[in-house]
C-alpha positions as CSV (number, residue, x, y, z in Angstrom):
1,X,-3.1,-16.6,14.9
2,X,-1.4,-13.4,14.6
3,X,-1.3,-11.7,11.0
4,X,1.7,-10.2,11.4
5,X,5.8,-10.1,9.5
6,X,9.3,-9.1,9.0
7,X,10.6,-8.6,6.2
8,X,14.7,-7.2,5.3
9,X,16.1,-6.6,1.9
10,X,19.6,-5.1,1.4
11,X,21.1,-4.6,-2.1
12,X,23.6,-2.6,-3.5
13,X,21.0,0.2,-3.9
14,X,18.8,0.0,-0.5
15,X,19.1,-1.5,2.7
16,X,14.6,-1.8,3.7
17,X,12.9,-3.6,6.8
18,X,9.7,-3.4,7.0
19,X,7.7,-4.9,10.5
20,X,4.0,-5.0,9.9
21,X,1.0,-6.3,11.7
22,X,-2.5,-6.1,9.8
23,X,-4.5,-6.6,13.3
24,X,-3.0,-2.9,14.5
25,X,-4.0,0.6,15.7
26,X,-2.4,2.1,12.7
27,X,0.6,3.1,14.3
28,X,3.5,3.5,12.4
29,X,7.5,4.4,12.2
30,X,8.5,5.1,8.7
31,X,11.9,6.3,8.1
32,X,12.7,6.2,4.5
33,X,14.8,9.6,4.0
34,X,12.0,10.6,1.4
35,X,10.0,13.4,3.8
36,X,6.3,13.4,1.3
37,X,7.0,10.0,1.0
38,X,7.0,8.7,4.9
39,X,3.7,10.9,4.9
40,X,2.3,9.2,2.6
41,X,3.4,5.9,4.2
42,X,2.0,7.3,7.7
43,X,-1.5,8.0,5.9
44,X,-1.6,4.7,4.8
45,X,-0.5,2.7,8.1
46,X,-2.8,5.3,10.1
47,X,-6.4,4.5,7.7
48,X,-5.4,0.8,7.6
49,X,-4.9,0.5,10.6
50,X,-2.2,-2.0,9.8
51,X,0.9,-1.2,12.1
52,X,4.0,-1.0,10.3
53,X,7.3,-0.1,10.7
54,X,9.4,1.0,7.2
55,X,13.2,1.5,7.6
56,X,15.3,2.4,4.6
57,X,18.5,3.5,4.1
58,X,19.0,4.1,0.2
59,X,20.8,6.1,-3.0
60,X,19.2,9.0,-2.5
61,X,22.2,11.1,-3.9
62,X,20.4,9.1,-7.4
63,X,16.7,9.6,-6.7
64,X,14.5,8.6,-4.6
65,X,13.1,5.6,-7.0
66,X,15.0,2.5,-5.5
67,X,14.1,3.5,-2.0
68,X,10.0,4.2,-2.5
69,X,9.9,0.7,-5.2
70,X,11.9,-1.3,-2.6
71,X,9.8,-0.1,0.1
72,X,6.4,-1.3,-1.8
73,X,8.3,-4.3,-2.6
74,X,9.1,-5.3,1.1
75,X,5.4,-4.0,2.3
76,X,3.4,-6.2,-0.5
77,X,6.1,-9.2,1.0
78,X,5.1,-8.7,4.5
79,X,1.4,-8.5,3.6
80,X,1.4,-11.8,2.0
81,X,3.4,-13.2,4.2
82,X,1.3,-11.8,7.3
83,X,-1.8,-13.1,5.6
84,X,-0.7,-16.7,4.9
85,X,-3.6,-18.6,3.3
86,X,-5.9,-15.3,3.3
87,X,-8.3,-17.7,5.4
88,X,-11.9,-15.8,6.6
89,X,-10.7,-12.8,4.9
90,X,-13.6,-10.7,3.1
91,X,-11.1,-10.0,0.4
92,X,-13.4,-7.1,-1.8
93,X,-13.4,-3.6,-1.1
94,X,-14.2,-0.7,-3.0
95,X,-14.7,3.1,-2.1
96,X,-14.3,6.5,-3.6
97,X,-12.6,9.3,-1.2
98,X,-12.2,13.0,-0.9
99,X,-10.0,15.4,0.0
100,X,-10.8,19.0,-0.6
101,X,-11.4,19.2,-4.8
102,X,-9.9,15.6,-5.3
103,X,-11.6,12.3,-5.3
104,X,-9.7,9.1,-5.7
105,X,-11.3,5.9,-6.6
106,X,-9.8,2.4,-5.0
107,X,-11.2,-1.3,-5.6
108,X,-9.2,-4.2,-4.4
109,X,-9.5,-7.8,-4.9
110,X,-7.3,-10.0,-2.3
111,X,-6.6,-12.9,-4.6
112,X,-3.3,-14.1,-4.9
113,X,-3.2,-12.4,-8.6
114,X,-1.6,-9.7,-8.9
115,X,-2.6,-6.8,-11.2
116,X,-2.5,-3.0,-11.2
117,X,-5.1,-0.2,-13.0
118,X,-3.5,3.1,-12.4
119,X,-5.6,6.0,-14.0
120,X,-4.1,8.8,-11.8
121,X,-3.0,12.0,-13.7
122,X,-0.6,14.5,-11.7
123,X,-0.5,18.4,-12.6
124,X,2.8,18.5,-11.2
125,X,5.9,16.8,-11.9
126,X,7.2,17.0,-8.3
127,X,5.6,17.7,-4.9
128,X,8.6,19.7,-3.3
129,X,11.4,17.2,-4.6
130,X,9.8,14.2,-4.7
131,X,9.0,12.7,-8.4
132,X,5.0,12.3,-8.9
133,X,5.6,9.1,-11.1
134,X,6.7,7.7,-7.8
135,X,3.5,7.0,-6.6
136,X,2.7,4.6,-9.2
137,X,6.1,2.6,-9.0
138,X,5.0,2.1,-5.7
139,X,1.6,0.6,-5.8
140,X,3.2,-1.1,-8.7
141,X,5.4,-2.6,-6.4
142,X,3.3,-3.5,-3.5
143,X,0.6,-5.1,-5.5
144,X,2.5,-7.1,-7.4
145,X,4.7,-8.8,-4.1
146,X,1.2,-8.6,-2.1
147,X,-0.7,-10.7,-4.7
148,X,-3.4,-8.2,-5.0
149,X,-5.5,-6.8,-7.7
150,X,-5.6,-3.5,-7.4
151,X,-7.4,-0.4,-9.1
152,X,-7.1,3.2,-8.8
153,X,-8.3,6.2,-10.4
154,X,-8.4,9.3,-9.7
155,X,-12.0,11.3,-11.3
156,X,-10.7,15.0,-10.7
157,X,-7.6,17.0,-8.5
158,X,-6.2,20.2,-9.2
159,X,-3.8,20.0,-6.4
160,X,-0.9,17.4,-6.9
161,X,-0.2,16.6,-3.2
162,X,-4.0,16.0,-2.7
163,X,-4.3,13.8,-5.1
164,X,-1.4,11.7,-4.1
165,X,-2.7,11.9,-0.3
166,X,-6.3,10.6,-2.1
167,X,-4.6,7.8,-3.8
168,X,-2.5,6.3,-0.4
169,X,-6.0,7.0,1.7
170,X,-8.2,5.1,-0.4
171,X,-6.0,2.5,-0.9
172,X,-5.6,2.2,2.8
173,X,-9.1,2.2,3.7
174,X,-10.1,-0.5,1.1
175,X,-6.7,-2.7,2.6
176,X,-8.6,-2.2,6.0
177,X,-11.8,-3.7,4.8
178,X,-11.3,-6.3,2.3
179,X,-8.2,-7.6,5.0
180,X,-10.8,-7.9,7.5
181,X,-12.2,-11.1,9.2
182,X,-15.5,-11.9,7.5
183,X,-17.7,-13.0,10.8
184,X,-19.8,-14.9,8.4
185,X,-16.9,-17.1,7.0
186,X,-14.4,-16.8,9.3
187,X,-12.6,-20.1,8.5
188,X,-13.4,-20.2,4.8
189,X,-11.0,-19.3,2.0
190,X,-13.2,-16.9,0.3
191,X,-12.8,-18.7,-3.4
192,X,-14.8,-21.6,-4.8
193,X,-11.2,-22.8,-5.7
194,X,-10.3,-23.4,-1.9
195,X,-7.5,-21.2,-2.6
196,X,-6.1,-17.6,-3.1
């Protein structure tokens, strides 16, 4: 069965669609108007390897905050949606990742609760015009509508843009193992509940 979704959202703030298919090659067309922010978004498709697709047309003349929240809002939706019953998932992942003086922490549990630990400090407010704080609204966002438990922390960064690229890689790469098919259990709901 194919773990894929579509998902649209149009308010008076954002119009989002977000295609997405966790089975991919990590391909991905993000158009969101927010340039650091679609790289971010192609970093995290690209170490998945979850295809996705993000289109968003928002009030960027405001800020860029309804556009990147609505975005994680409508990826966490497709993710659930795309996973169904989270049947002969491994569901746990944890790893710590690099990028020149940086090193992010991410540990995810797919369970149908959703919960966020962000301890993730930025040096800078902004990286060019986008709004550091924005990172976290985001995961905020995609955790909770994805059902996930989620942590992330960030040990050490000097660079602001590193760090934020440490954050969306580790977070990807522990989405790509703990969504993976468990070949020991692969149609098992991996809870002693018989749910998630």
């Amino acid at each position: 069965m194919a773990r894929k979704a579509l998902v649209n959202r149009k308010t008076s703030e954002t119009e989002t669609s977000v295609l997405l298919n966790i089975d991919g090659k990590g391909l991905s067309d993000i158009r969101t108007g927010v340039g650091f922010f679609d790289h971010m978004l192609e970093q995290l498709s690209r170490h998945s390897l979850i295809d996705m697709q993000v289109h968003a047309k928002g009030d960027l003349h405001v800020d860029d905050h309804h556009t990147v929240e609505d975005c994680g809002i409508l990826l966490g939706q497709a993710l659930s949606e795309a996973l169904g019953e989270r049947r002969g998932i491994t569901r746990y992942a944890s790893l710590d990742l690099v990028m020149d003086e940086s090193c992010t922490r991410a540990a995810i549990d797919v369970s149908g609760r959703p919960f966020l630990v962000w301890q993730v400090t930025f040096p800078a407010a902004k990286i060019s015009t986008f709004d550091t704080e924005l990172v976290r609204e985001f995961f905020q966002a995609f955790a909770q509508k994805a059902g996930i438990t989620l942590h992330v922390i960030t040990y050490y960064g000097a660079n602001s843009h590193h760090i934020a690229e440490t954050c969306f890689k580790a977070v990807a790469r522990v989405l790509r193992q703990a969504l993976a098919i468990d070949p020991w259990q692969m149609d098992v709901i991996p809870s002693t509940k018989g749910l998630l």
